[in-house]
KOLKOLTOR-585890 format. One record per atom (N, C-alpha, C): residue number from 1; x, y, z. Coordinates in Angstrom, 3 decimals. Each point is the difference from the previous one (the first is absolute). Example, Ala and Ser with C-alpha at 12.3 -4.5 7.8 and 13.67 -1.06 7.14 Angstrom:
BEGIN
{zavo->1 | px->13.190 | py->-5.690 | pz->7.800}
{zavo->1 | px->-0.890 | py->1.190 | pz->0.000}
{zavo->1 | px->0.900 | py->1.200 | pz->0.000}
{zavo->2 | px->-0.350 | py->1.050 | pz->-0.720}
{zavo->2 | px->0.820 | py->1.190 | pz->0.060}
{zavo->2 | px->-0.770 | py->1.090 | pz->0.730}
END
This chain:
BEGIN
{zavo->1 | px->12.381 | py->33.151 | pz->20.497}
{zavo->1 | px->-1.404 | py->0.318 | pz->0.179}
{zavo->1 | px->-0.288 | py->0.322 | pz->1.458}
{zavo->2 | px->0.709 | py->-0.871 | pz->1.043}
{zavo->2 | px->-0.529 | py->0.169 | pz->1.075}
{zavo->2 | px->0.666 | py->1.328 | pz->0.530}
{zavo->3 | px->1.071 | py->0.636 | pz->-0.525}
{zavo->3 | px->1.046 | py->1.105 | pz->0.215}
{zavo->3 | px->-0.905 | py->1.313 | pz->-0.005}
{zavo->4 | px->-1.023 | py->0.084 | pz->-1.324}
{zavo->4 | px->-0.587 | py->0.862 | pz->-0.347}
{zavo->4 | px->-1.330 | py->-0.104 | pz->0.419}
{zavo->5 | px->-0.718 | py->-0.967 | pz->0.587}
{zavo->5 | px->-0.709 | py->0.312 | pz->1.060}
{zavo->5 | px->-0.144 | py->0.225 | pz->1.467}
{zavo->6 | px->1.624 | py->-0.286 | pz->0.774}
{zavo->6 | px->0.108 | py->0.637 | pz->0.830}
{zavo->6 | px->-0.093 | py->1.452 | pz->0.049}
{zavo->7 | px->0.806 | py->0.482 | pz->-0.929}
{zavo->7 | px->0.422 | py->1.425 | pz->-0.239}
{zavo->7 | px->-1.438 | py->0.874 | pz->-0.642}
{zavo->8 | px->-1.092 | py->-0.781 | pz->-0.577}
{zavo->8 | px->-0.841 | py->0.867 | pz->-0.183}
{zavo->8 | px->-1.050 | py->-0.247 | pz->1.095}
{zavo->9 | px->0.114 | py->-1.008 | pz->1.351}
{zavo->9 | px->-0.446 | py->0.155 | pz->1.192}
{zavo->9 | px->0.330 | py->0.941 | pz->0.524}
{zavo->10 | px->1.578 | py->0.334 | pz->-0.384}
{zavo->10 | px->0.860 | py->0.900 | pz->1.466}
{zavo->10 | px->-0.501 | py->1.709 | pz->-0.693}
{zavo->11 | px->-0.013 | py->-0.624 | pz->-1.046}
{zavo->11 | px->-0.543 | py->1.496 | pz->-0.482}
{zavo->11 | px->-0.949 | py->0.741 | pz->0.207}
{zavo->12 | px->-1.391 | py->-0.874 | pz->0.258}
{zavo->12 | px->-0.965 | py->0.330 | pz->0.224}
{zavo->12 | px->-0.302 | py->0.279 | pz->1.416}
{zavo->13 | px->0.827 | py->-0.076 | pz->1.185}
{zavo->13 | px->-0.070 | py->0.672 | pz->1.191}
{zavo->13 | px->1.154 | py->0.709 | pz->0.622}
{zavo->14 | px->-0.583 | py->0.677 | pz->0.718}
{zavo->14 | px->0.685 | py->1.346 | pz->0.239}
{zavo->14 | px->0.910 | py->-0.333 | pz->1.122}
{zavo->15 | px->0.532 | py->0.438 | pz->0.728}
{zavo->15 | px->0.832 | py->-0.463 | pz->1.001}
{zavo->15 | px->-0.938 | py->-0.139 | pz->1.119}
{zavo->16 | px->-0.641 | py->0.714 | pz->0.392}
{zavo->16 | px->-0.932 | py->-0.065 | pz->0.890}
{zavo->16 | px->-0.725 | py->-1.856 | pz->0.267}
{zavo->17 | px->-0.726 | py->0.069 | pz->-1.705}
{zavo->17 | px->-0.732 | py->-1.377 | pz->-0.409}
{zavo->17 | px->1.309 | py->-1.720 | pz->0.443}
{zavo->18 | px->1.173 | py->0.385 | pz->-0.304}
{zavo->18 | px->1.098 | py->-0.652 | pz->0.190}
{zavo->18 | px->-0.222 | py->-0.793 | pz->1.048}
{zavo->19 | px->0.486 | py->1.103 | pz->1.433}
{zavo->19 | px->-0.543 | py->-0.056 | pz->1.008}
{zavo->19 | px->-0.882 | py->-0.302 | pz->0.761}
{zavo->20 | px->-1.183 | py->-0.071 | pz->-0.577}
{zavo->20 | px->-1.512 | py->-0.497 | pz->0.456}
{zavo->20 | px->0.189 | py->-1.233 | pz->-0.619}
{zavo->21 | px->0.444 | py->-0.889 | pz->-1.055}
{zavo->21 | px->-0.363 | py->-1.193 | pz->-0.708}
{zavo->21 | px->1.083 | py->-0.775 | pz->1.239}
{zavo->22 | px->0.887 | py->0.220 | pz->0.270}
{zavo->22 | px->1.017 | py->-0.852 | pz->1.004}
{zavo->22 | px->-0.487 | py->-0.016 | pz->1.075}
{zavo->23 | px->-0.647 | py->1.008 | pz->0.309}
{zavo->23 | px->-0.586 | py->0.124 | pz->1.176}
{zavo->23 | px->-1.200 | py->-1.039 | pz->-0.201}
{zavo->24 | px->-1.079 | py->-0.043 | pz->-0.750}
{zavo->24 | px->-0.915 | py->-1.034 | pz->-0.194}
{zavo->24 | px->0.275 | py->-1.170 | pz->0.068}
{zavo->25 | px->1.651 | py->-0.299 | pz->-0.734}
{zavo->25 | px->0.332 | py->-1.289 | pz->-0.344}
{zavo->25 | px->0.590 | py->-1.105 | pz->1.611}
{zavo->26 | px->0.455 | py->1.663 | pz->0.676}
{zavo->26 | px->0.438 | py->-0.996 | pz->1.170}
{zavo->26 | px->-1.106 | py->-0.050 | pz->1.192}
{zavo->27 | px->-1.271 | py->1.058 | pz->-0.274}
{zavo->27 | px->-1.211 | py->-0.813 | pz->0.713}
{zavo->27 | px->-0.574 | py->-1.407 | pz->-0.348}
{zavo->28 | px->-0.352 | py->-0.241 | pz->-1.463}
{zavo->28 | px->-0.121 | py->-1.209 | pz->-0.285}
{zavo->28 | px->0.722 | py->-1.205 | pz->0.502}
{zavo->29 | px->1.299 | py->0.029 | pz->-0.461}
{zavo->29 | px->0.954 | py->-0.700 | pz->0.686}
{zavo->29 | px->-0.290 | py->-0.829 | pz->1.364}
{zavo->30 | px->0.103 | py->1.481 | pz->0.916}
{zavo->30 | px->-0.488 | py->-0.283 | pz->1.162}
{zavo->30 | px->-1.104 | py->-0.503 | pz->0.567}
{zavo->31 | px->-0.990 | py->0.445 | pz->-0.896}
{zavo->31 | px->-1.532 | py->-0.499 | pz->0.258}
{zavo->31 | px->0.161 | py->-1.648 | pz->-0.429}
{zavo->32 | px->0.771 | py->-0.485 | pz->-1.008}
{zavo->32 | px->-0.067 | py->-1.727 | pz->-0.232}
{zavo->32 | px->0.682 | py->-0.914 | pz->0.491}
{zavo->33 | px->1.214 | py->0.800 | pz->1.319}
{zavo->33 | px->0.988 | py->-0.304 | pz->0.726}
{zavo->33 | px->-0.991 | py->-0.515 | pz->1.149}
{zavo->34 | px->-0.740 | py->0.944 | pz->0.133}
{zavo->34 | px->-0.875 | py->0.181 | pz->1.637}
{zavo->34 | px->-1.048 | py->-0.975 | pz->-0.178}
{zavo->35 | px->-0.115 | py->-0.967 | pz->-1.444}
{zavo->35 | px->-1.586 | py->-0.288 | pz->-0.379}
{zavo->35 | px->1.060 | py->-1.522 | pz->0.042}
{zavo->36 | px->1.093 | py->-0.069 | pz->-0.084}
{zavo->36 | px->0.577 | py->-1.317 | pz->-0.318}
{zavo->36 | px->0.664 | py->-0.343 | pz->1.260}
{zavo->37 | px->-0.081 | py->0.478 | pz->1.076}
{zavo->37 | px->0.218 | py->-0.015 | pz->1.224}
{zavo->37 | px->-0.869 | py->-0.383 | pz->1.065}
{zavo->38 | px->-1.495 | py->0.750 | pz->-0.514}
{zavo->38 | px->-0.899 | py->-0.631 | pz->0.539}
{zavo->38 | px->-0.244 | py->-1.557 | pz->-0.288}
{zavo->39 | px->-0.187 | py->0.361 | pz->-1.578}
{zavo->39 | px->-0.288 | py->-1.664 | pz->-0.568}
{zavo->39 | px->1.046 | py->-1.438 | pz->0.739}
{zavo->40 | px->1.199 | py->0.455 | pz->0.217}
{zavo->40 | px->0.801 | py->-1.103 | pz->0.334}
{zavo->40 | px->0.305 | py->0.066 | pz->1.603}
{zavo->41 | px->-0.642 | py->1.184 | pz->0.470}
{zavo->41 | px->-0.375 | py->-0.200 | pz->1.683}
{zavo->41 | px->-1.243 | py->-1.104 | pz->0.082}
{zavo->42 | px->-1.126 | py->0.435 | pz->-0.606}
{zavo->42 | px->-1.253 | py->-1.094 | pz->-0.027}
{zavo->42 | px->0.224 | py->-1.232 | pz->-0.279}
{zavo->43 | px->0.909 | py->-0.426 | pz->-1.077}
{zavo->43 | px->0.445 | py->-1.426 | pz->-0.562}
{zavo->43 | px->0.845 | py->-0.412 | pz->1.181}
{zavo->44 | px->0.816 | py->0.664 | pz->0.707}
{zavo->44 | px->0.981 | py->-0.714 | pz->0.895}
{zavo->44 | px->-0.878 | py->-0.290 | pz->1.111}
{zavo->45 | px->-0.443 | py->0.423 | pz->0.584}
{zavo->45 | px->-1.105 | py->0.407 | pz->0.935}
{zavo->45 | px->-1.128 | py->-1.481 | pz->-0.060}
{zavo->46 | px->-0.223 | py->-0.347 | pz->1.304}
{zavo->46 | px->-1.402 | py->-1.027 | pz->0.160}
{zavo->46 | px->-1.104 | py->-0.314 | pz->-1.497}
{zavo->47 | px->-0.437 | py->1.479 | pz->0.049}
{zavo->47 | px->-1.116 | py->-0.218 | pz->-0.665}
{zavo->47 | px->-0.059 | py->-0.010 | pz->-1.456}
{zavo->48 | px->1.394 | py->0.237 | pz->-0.752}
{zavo->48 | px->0.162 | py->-0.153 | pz->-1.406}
{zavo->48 | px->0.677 | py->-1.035 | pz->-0.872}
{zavo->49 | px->0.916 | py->-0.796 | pz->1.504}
{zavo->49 | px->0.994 | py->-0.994 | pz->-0.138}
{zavo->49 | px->-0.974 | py->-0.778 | pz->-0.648}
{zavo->50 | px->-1.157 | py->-0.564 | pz->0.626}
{zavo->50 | px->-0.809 | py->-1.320 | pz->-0.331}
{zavo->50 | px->-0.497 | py->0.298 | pz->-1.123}
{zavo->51 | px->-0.343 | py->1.048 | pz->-0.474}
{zavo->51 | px->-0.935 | py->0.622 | pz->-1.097}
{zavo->51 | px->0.725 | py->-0.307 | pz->-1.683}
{zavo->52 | px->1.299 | py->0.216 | pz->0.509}
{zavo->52 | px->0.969 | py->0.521 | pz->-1.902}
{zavo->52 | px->0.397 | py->-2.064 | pz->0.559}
{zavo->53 | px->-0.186 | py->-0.004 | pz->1.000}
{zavo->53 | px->0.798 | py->-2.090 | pz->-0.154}
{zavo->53 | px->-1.390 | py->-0.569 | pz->-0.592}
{zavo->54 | px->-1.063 | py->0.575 | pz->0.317}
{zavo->54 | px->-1.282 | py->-0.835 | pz->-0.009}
{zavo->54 | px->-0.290 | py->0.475 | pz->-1.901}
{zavo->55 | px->0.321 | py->1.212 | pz->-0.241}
{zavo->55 | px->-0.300 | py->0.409 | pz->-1.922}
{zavo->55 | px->1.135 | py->-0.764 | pz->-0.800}
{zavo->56 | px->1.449 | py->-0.333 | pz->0.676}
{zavo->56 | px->0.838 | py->-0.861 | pz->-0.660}
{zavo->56 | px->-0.119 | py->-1.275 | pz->-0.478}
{zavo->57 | px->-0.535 | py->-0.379 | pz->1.544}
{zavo->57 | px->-0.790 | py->-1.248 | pz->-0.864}
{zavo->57 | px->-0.270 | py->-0.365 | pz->-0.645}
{zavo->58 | px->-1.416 | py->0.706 | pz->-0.096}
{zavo->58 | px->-1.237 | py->0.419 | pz->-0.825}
{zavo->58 | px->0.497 | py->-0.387 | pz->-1.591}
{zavo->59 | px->0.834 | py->1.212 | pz->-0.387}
{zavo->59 | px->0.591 | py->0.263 | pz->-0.723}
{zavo->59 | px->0.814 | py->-1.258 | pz->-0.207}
{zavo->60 | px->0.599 | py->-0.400 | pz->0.699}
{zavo->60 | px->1.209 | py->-1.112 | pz->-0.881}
{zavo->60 | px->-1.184 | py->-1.498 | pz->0.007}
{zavo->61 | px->-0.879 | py->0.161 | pz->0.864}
{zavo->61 | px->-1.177 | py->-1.355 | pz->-0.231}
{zavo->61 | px->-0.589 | py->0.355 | pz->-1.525}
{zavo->62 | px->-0.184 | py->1.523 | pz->-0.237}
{zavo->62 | px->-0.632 | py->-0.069 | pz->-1.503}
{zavo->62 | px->0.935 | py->-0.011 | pz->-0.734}
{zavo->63 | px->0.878 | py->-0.043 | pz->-0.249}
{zavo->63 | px->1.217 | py->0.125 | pz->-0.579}
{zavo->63 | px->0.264 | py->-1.775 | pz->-0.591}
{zavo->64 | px->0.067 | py->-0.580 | pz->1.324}
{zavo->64 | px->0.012 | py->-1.417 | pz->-0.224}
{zavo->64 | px->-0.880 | py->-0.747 | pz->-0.795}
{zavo->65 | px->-1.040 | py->0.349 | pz->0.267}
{zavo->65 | px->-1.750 | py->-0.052 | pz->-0.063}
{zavo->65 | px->0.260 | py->-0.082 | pz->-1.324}
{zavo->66 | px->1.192 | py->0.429 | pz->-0.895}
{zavo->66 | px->-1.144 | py->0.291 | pz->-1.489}
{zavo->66 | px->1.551 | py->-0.607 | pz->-0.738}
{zavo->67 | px->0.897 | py->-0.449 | pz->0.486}
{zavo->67 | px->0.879 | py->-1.045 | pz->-0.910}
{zavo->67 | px->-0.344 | py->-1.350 | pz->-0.286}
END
C-alpha cells in the first residue's frame, strides 16, 4: 500500500515539482534546526535555566500532589 502511494505521489509531479518539494523539505528542516537552537541557547542561558527547573517542579509537586 505504502509502495503505491509513493509512486502515485511521484507521479503526480513533474521533475521540476520533485525539485521544489526537497527543496521545501530542507528549508523546513532548517527552519526547526534554527528554532531548536534558539530554544536550547535560552534554556542553557541565565534566564531559562531557572524557568524549565522552576515548571519541573511544578510539575513533579503536581504529580506528587495527586498519589
Amino acid at each position: 500500500m505504502r509502495r503505491f502511494i509513493v509512486r502515485l505521489h511521484t507521479a503526480c509531479l513533474s521533475d521540476r515539482d520533485r525539485g521544489q518539494a526537497t527543496t521545501e523539505y530542507a528549508l523546513v528542516m532548517l527552519g526547526a534546526a534554527v528554532i531548536a537552537l534558539l530554544v536550547v541557547g535560552w534554556a542553557t542561558s541565565g534566564g531559562g535555566a531557572g524557568k524549565i527547573g522552576h515548571l519541573f517542579d511544578s510539575v513533579i509537586d503536581a504529580v506528587t500532589g495527586k498519589l
